[in-house]
N, C-alpha and C positions, 0 to 999 in steps of 0.2 A: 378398392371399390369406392365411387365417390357416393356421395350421399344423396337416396332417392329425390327425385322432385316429384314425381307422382304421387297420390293418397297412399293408391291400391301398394305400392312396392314398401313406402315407409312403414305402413301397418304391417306388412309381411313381413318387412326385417326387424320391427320393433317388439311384434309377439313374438319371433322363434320359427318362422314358419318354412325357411328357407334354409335348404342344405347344398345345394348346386343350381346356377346358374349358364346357360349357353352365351347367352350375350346380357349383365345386369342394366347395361346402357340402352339398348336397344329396344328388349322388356320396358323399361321405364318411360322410355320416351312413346310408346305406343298405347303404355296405359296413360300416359299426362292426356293422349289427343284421344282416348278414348275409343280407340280403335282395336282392343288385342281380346278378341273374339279368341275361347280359348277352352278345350277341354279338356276332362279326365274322363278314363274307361273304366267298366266293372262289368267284369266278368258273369254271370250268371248261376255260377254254380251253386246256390245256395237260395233260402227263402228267406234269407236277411242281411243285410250289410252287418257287421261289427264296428266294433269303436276301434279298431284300427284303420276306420275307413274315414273315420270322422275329421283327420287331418285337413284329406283332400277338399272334402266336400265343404267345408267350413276356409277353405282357400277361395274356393268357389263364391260362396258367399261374401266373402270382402270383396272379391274382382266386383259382384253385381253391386254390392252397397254403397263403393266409392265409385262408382260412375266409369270403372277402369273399359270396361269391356263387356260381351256378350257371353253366360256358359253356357256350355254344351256338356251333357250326363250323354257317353257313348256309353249305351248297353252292348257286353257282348253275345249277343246273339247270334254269331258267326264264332266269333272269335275262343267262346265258350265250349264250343264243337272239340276244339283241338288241345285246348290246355296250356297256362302259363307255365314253363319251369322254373320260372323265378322263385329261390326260398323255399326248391321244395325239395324232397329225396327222392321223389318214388310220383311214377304218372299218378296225374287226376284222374277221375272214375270219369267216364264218359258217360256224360246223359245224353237222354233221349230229344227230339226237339220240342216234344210234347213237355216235360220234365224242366226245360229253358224257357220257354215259353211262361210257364207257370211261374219259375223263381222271378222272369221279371215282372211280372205283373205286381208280386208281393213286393217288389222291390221300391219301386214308385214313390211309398208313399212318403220315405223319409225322405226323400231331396225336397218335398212340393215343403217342407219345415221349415228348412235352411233357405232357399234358392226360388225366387218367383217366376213361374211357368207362363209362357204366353205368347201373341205376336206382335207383341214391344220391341224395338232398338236393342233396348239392355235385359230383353226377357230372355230367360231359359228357353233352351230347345233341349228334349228328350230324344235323340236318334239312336238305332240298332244298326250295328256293323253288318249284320245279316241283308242288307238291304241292299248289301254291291260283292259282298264276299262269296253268297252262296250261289250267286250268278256267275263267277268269275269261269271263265276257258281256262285250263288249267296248262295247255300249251302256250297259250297265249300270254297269259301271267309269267310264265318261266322266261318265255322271250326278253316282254316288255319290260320287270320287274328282277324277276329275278336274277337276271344278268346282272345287273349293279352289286349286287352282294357278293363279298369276298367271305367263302368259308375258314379258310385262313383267321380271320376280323372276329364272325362271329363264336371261334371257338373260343377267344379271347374273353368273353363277356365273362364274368360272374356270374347269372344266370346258368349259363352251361358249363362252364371250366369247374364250378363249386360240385357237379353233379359228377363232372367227368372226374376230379380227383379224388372224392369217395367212392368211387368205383360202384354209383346207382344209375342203373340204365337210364338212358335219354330216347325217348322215342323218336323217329326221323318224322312224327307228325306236332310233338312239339319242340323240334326244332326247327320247323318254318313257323311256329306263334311265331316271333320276332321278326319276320318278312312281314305278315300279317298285318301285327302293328304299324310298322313303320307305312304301309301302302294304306292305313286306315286315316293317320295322321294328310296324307296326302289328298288321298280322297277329302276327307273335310274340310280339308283346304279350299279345293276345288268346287267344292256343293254350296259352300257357308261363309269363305272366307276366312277359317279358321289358321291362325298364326302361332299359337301356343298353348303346348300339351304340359300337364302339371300333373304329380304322382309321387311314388315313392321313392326312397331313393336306390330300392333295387330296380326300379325299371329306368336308372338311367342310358343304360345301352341299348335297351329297347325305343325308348325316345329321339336318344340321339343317330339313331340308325333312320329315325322317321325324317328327323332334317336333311341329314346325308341323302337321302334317298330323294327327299323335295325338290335337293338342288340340283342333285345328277338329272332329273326330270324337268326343269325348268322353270319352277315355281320361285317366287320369291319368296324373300329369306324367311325362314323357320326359329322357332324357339322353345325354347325347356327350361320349367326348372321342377328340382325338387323337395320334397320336404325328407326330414329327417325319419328314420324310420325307428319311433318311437319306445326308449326303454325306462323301467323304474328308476331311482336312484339305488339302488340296491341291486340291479341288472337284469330285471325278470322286464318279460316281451310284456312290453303294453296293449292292454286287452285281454288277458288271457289270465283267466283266474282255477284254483284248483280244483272247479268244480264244471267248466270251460268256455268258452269264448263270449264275452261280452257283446250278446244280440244290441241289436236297435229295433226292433220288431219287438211290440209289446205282449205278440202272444207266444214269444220265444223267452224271453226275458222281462217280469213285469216292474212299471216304473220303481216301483218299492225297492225291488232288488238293483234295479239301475243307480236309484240313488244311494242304496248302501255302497255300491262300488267307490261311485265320487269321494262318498263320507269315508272310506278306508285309505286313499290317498296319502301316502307316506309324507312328512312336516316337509321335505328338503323338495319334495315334486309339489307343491301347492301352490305356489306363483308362477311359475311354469305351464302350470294346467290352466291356472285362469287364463292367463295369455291366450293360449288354443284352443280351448275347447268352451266357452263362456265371449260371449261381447260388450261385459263389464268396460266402462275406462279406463283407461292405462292409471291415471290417478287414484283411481277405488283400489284397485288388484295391486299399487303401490304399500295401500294403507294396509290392507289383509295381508300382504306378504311380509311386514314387519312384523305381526302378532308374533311372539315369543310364549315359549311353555304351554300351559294350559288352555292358554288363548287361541292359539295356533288352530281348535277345534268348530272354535266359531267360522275359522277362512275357510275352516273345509265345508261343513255345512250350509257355506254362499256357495261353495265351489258346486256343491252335488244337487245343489237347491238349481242353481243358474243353467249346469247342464243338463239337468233332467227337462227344466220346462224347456232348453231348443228343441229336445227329441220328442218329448210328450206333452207337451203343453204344461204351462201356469200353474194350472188348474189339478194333474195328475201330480208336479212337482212337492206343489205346497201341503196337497195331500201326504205324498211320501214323508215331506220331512217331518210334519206333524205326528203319523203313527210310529217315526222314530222317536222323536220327544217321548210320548207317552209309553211307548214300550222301555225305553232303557231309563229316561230320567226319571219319569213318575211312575212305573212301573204297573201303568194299568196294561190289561189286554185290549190291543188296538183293534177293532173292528178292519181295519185297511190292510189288513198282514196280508201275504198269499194264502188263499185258500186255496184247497183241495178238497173237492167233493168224492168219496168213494161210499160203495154199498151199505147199507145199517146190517146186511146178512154178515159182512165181513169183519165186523167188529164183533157182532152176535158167537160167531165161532170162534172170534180169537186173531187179532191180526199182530206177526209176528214184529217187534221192532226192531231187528234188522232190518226188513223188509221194509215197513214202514219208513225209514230215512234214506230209503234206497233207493235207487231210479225209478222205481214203477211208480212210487205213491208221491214222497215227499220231495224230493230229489235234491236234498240235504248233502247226497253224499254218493258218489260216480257206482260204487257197489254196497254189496251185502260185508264184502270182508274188508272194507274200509270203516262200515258202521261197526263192526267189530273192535276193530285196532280203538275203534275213536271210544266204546264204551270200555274198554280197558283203561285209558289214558283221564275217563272223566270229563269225556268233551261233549259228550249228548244228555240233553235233559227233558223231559215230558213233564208241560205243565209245569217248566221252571222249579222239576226234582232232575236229580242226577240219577243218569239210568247207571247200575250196576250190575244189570244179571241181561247178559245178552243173550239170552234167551226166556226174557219178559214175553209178557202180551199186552197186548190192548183192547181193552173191551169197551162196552158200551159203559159201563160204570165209571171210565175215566173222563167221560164226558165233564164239562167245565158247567157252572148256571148257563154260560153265552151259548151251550151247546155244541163245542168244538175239544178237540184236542192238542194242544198247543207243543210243537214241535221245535226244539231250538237245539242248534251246531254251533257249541261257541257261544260268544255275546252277541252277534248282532245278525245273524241270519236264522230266521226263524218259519215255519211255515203251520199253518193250522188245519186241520182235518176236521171237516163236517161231514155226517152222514146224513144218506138222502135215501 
């Protein structure tokens, strides 16, 4: 591979950004003349992206910063209908279109963070696959389209052959996702001029099926790449913590707890992470990544400081990190912790602390018999006391002067209970 001339491509190979390539020469010389109009898809199924999406989208964002090209956020609102099998064992739950509708609206708001929306050259466009998919003749498409697909080809992918050799059913609705894509890719071609689809690196077959397809059809040439589909040094799926998926959405996951995630970042992932997820200079995230031992604390701290303000602003960032200062260094009680408001009736009778750390209130901890195991072991403490008798209560007399009850799992996830 020769060495980029483009901004947009040396910043992708300089961060880490890049796992496969279709044509690296091609891609480059398209971003040098500023021509490689280019999107990624998301699916609908949920009312938040994750930080395992933050790869693409933040690809996204270097294409529009170095002048490379125009993105495109495909919502799938078609495509959401049927379900990716990529990475997965077992069908997606089908939603409703009402139910798709709503996830994308929620969806919105984290790309307008990253990626500037508008009717610029190099502005974002926000397009729904729904807008040509749910039109489609379904005889007509078999003809037109689906004649070029070899079943043969597609049982080959990863996507399906991972699903077929564990022996978990594959439904015959999503194994046409994969035609879907590929005609989605085509279609934006044709509407926008779009040349290059960018993603994970399990949706390489689904990508490359979209070029195959471009050219059987008579479109000029297509392109792909992708990024690496992100793990700890230690091996654990990035994004995905014991208590579960790292939202972007701050009424799913609040900054506070976003930026503890950053600040937990294991010492040998922490110049890594700047590189992707932060738009620090290669010379800063140079200097942070030498820090050694104890210091090593401070890189993480720019690391969770820098990625909190992309996703929530500045202003929530500097917040977070502050209430961390004061809760673990100085060990005052942070005003900025997660609160939870529940009943004054429910403390008056006595609210159980299992319960209490457990999904309904605090949500410290997935169940009731995890806050168990964890007050055996010495891991839960109220008001920074070690709980011992799992079958405590909490009343209204444990209230604090601040007027709260201060819930901590561990050293650094902590959540406070006010009644109202």
């Amino acid at each position: 591979m020769n060495a980029p001339k483009s901004e947009f491509m040396k910043v992708l190979t300089e961060r880490g950004f890049i796992h496969q390539t279709s044509d690296f020469q091609g891609v480059d010389e398209a971003a040098l003349e500023g021509r490689l109009t280019t999107y990624v898809g998301y699916d609908c199924t949920g009312p938040s992206l994750h930080v395992g999406h933050l790869l693409s989208i933040m690809m996204l964002h270097w294409l529009q910063k170095t002048g490379a090209g125009k993105p495109i956020t495909l919502m799938g609102g078609g495509t959401t209908r049927v379900g990716d099998p990529s990475g997965k064992d077992e069908s997606r739950k089908l939603l409703t279109p009402e139910q798709i509708d709503q996830n994308k609206e929620s969806l919105k708001g984290v790309f307008s963070r990253l990626i500037q929306f508008g009717d610029g050259v190099r502005d974002a466009s926000m397009v729904d696959n729904a807008e040509w998919l749910t039109k489609l003749n379904y005889i007509d498409f078999l003809r037109d389209v689906g004649r070029h697909f070899s079943v043969n080809r597609m049982l080959s992918f990863d996507s399906v052959k991972l699903r077929l050799e564990r022996e978990h059913e594959l439904s015959f609705l999503e194994f046409n996702y994969m035609i879907l894509q590929a005609y989605d890719f085509v279609e934006l071609h044709k509407r926008y001029g779009c040349i290059l689809q960018m993603g994970g690196s399990d949706q390489w077959g689904n990508i490359v099926n979209g070029i195959d397809l471009g050219r059987r059809l008579g479109t000029s040439q297509l392109f792909a790449i992708t990024c690496p589909l992100l793990t700890t040094s230690s091996g654990a799926k990035m994004g995905k913590t014991a208590s579960g998926a790292v939202w972007l959405n701050a009424d799913l996951l609040s900054p506070y707890d976003y930026w503890q995630f950053w600040r937990n970042t294991e010492d040998a992932d922490v110049g890594r992470f700047l590189k992707l997820f932060t738009i620090l200079p290669l010379d800063e995230i140079a200097q942070l990544s030498a820090l050694q031992g104890a210091d090593i604390n401070e890189a993480k701290k720019v690391l969770a400081t820098e990625a909190t303000a992309l996703i929530h602003g500045r202003e929530a960032a500097e917040r977070a990190a502050e209430t961390a200062l004061k809760t673990f260094e100085q060990g005052a009680l942070a005003e900025s912790l997660p609160t939870i408001e529940i009943p004054s009736a429910s403390l008056a009778d006595g609210l159980g602390i299992l319960t209490a750390f457990g999904p309904t209130y605090a949500k410290l901890v997935p169940s009731t018999s995890e806050a168990r195991r964890q007050v055996k072991s010495g891991g839960l403490k109220v008001n920074d006391q070690t709980v011992t008798d799992e079958n405590g209560i909490l009343k209204l007399s444990d209230m604090t002067a601040e007027g709260v009850i201060k819930l901590s799992f561990g050293k650094k996830k902590h959540v406070l209970l006010r009644a109202v």
